[in-house]
N, C-alpha and C positions, 0 to 999 in steps of 0.2 A: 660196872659191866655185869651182865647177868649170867648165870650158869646153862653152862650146856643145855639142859631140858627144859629152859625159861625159852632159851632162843630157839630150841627145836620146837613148840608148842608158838611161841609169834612167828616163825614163819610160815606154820601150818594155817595158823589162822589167817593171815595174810594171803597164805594163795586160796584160803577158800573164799574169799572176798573178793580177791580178781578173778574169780572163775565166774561168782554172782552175775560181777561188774558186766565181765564180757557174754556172759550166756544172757542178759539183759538187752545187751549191746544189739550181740548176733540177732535176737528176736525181733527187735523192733526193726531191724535193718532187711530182715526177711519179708516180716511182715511191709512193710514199705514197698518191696521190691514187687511184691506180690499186687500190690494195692495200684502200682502203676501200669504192669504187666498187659497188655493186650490181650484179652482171649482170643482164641484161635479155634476155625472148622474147619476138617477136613470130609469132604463125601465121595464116596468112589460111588458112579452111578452107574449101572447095567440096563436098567430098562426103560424100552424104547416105546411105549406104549404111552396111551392118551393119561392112566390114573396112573402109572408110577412115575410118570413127568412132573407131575406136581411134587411130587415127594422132596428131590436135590432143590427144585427150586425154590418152595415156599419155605423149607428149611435156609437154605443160605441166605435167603432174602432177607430172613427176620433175623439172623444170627448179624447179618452186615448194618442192618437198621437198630443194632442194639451197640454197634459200634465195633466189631467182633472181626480179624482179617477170615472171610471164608474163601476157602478156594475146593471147589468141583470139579475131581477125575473124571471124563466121560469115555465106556470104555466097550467097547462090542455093542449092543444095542443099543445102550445110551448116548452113541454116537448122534443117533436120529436128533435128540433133544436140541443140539449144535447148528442143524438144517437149516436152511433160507427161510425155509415154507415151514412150520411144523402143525398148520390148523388141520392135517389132514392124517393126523394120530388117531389111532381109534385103538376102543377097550373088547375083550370077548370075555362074555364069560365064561366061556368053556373052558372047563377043567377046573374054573376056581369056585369051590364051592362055598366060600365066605364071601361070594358077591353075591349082594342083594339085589333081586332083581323087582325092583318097587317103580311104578310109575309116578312119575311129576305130575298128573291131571285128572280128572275128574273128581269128586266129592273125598271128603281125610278117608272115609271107612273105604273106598276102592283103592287111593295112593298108600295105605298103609298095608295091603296087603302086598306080601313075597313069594312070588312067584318061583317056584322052586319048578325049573323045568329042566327035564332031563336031559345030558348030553346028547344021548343021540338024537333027540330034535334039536338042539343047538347048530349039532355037526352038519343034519342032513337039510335044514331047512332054510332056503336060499334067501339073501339079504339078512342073518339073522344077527350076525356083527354088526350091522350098518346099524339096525334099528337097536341095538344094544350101545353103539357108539353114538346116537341122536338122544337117547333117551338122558345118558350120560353127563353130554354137552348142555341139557336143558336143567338136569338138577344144579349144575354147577350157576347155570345163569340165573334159576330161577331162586337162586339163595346167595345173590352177588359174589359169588367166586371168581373169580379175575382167568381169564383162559390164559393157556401155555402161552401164548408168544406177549398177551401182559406181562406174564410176571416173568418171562428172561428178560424185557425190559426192565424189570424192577431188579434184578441180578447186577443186568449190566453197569444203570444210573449206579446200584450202590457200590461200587467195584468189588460185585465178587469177581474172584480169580477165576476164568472157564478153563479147563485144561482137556488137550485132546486124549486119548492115547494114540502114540504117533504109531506103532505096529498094526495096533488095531484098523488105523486110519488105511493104511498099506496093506493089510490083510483082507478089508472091506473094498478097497479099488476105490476108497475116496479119495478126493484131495482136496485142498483148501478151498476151494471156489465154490466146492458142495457145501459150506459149512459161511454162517456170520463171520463178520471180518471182528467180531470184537469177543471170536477166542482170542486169548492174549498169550496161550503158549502152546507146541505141539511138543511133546514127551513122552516119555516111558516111566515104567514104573519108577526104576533106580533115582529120577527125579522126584515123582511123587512121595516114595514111600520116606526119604526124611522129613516131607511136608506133614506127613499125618503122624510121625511118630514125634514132632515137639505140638503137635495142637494139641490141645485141651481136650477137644472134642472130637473123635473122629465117627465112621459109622459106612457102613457099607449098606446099597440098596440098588 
């Protein structure tokens, strides 16, 4: 039998070898857990416009085609995106003055000039949305971009999760019949906000 400070030094040694053991263990047990785990997107969407429609959608579309559960808050204006009808979205670009305003046609050296036109002709000169929202719709087409109500089709096939907000919905005078039948939930925050604080990803726009 060994003396006192033999058996005090093998037992030391011994637990430092099942700490090894198990912090080995723990890692690859994480690692695994990690490796099978689902990624997860959460987007709260606010706007209700022709270009930030694209944004929730083309994001969840490609996060759900890469295998990913995403699920889309739609909340005050981004209610609009939910619509029956949404081909009739349009962009301005008034007030935003990181919108380029370049045309789709005639010869590269006239399409590549940006037309930097000042607000108050924006404001005061009639039809100037409309032709800001045609011009829009034709960059999109004439460089195969898929329009808004493709690609909530491509949301829907890949089951992202559409979520209303229900306040907002009652605060707007909508109700369900305003809205696709293939939202799959109407909610408030206090629903949403555990969905976006275990996703991986979340992102407000």
């Amino acid at each position: 039998m060994g003396s006192l400070p033999e058996i005090a030094v093998l037992d030391e040694l011994i637990n430092l070898r099942l700490d090894e053991i198990l912090s080995e263990r723990l890692g690859k047990m994480l690692t695994a857990m990690k490796a099978n785990k689902t990624p997860s997107m959460a987007i709260i969407a606010t706007g209700g416009t022709l270009d930030t429609g694209y944004l929730p959608f083309i994001l969840s579309a490609t996060a759900a085609a890469l295998g990913w559960n995403a699920s889309v808050f739609f909340t005050f204006y981004g209610l609009q995106l939910l619509k029956k009808d949404i081909s009739d979205l349009k962009v301005s670009p008034l007030g935003n003055p990181g919108m380029p305003m370049t045309v789709p046609f005639g010869p590269r050296w006239f399409r590549d000039i940006n037309w930097e036109i000042p607000n108050a002709i924006q404001a005061f000169v009639p039809g100037f949305e409309a032709v800001a929202t045609s011009l829009m719709k034709r960059k999109f087409r004439d460089n195969g971009v898929a329009n808004l109500t493709e690609l909530r089709h491509l949301c829907v096939d890949a089951g992202v999760h559409l979520v209303a907000c229900q306040m907002t919905v009652d605060l707007l005078g909508f109700t369900p019949d305003d809205f696709i039948p293939e939202v799959t939930e109407y909610a408030g925050a206090a629903t949403f906000l555990p969905m976006a604080r275990d996703a991986d990803v979340s992102m407000f726009m």
